[in-house]
C-alpha positions as CSV (number, residue, x, y, z in Angstrom):
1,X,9.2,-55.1,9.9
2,X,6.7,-57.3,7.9
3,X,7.0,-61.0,7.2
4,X,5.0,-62.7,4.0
5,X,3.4,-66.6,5.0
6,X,4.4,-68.8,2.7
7,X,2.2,-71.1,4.5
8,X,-0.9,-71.2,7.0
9,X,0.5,-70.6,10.5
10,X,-1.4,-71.2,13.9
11,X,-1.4,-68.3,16.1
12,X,1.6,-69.7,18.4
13,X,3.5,-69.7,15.3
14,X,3.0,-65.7,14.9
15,X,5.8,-63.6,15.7
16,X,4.9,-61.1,18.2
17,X,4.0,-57.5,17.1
18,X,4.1,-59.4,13.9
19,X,2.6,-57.4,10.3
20,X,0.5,-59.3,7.7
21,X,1.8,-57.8,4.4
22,X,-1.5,-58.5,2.7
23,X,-4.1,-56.4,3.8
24,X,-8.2,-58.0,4.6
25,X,-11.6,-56.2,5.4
26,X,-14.4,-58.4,6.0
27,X,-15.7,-58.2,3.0
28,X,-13.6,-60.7,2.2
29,X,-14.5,-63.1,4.7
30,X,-18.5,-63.6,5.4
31,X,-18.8,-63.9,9.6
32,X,-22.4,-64.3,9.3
33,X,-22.6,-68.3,10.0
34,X,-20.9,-67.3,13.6
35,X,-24.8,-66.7,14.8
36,X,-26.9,-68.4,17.2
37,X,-29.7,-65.7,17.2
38,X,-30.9,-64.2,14.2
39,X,-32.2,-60.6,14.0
40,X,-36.2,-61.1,12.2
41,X,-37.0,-57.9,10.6
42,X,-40.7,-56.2,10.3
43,X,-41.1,-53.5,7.6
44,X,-44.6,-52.9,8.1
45,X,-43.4,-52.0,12.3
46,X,-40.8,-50.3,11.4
47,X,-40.3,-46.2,11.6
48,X,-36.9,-46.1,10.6
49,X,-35.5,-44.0,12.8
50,X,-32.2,-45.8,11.7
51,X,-30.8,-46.6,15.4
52,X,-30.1,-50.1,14.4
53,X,-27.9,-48.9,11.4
54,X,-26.2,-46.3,13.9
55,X,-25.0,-48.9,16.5
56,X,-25.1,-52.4,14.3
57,X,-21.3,-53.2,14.9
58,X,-20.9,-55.3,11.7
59,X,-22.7,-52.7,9.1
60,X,-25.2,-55.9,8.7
61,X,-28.1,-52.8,8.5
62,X,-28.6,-52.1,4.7
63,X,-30.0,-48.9,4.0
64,X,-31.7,-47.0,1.0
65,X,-32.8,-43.6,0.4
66,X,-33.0,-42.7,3.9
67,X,-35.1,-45.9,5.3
68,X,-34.0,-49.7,6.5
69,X,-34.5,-51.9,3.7
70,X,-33.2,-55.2,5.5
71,X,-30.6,-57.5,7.3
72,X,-27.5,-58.5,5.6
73,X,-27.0,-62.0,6.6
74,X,-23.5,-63.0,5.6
75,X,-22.3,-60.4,7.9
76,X,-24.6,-60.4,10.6
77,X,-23.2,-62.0,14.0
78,X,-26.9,-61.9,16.0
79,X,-25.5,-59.1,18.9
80,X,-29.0,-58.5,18.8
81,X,-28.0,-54.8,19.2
82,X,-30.2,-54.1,16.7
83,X,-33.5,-55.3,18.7
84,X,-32.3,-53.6,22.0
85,X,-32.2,-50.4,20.2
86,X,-35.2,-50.4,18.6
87,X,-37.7,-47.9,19.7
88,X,-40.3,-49.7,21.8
89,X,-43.0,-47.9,19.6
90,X,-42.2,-49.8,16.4
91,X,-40.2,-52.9,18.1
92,X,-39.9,-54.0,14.2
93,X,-36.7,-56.6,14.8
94,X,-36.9,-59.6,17.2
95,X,-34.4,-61.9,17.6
96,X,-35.2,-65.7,16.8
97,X,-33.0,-68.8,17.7
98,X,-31.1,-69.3,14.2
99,X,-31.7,-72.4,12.6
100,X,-29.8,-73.9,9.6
């Protein structure tokens, strides 16, 4: 069973086990400004070896042709995944307190 919102609910408000008839990705919705620490990329460090676009949990890792061709902001949450995977050899991302 699936109900349609004729209005904003709060989540109390949800029925449980509850379906939203009106399907999202978040494409639609730009989590980017969640961030405290922001991911600073260096192209001329980096080997792209690609583990940051392997593991990033929010697909924030753009990618061309094989190589890393920067940071997608609006969806970028600041894990900082990213930097922790990057081989220590290259260390091409560093995360930076985000300021707005």
């Amino acid at each position: 069973m699936s109900m349609k919102f004729d209005r904003p609910m709060n989540w109390k408000e949800l029925p449980a086990g509850c379906l939203i008839d009106e399907a999202a990705t978040s494409l639609r919705f730009k989590t980017g400004d969640w961030r405290s620490m922001r991911p600073i990329w260096d192209a001329e460090k980096c080997i792209h070896c690609l583990f940051c676009w392997i593991t990033c949990p929010d697909t924030a890792i753009t990618v061309q042709d094989g190589k890393m061709t920067g940071i997608d902001y609006d969806y970028c949450k600041g894990c900082g995944i990213c930097a922790v995977i990057c081989p220590p050899k290259a260390s091409a991302i560093d995360m930076v307190r985000e300021e707005k």
